[in-house]
C-alpha positions as CSV (number, residue, x, y, z in Angstrom):
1,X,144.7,119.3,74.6
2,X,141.4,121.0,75.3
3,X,138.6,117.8,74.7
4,X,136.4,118.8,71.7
5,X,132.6,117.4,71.4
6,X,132.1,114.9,68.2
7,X,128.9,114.2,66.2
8,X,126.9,111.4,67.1
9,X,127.9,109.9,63.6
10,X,131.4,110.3,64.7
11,X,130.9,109.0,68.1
12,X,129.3,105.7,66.1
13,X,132.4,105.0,64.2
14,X,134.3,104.8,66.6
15,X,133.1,102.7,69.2
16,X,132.4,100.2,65.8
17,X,136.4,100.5,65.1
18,X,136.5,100.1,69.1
19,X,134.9,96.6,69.1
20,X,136.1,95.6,66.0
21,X,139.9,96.2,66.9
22,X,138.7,94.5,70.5
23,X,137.3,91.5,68.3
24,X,140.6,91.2,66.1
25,X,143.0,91.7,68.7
26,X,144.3,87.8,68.6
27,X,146.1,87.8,72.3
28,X,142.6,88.9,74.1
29,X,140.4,86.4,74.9
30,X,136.9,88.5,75.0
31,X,134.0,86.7,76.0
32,X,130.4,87.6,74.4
33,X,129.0,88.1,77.9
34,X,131.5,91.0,78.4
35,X,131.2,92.7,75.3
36,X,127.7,93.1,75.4
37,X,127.7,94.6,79.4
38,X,130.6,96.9,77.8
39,X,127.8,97.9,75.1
40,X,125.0,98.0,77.3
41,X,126.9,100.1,79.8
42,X,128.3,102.7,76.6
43,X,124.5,103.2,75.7
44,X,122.7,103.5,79.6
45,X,125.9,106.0,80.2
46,X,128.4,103.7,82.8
47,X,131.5,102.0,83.2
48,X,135.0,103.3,83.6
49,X,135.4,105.1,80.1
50,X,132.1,107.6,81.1
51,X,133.7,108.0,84.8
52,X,136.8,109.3,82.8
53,X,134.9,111.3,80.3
54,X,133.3,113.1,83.0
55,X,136.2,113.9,85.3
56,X,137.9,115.5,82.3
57,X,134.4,117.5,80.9
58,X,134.0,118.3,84.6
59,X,138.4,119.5,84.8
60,X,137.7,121.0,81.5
61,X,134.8,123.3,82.7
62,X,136.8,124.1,86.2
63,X,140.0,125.3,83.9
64,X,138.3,127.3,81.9
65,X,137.2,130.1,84.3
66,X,141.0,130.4,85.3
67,X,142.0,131.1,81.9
68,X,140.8,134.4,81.7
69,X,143.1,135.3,84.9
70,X,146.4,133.8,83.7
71,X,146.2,134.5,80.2
């Protein structure tokens, strides 16, 4: 599955439904403390979900210059 760049709208609505289902999610305990340094990391671009976005972006851009020879 090649990753595919959503709109900032989209991008919105998700990490609301994120934090939402986070909220709802009755066998988590989530302290306030830790959902706002999980928001305040999404918006100053840190934490483990950006680390993972930019190893696949940056495996993504690598594969795509080899497609051309084994296609």
């Amino acid at each position: 599955m090649v990753p595919m760049p959503i709109t900032i709208k989209k991008q919105i609505t998700f990490a609301v439904k994120w934090v939402i289902k986070l909220l709802k999610d009755s066998q988590r305990k989530v302290s306030l403390m830790s959902l706002v340094n999980l928001l305040i990391d999404s918006v100053y671009d840190k934490g483990l979900a950006i680390e993972k976005k930019n190893s696949v972006h940056s495996t993504a851009t690598k594969n795509k210059y080899l497609v051309r020879y084994f296609s």
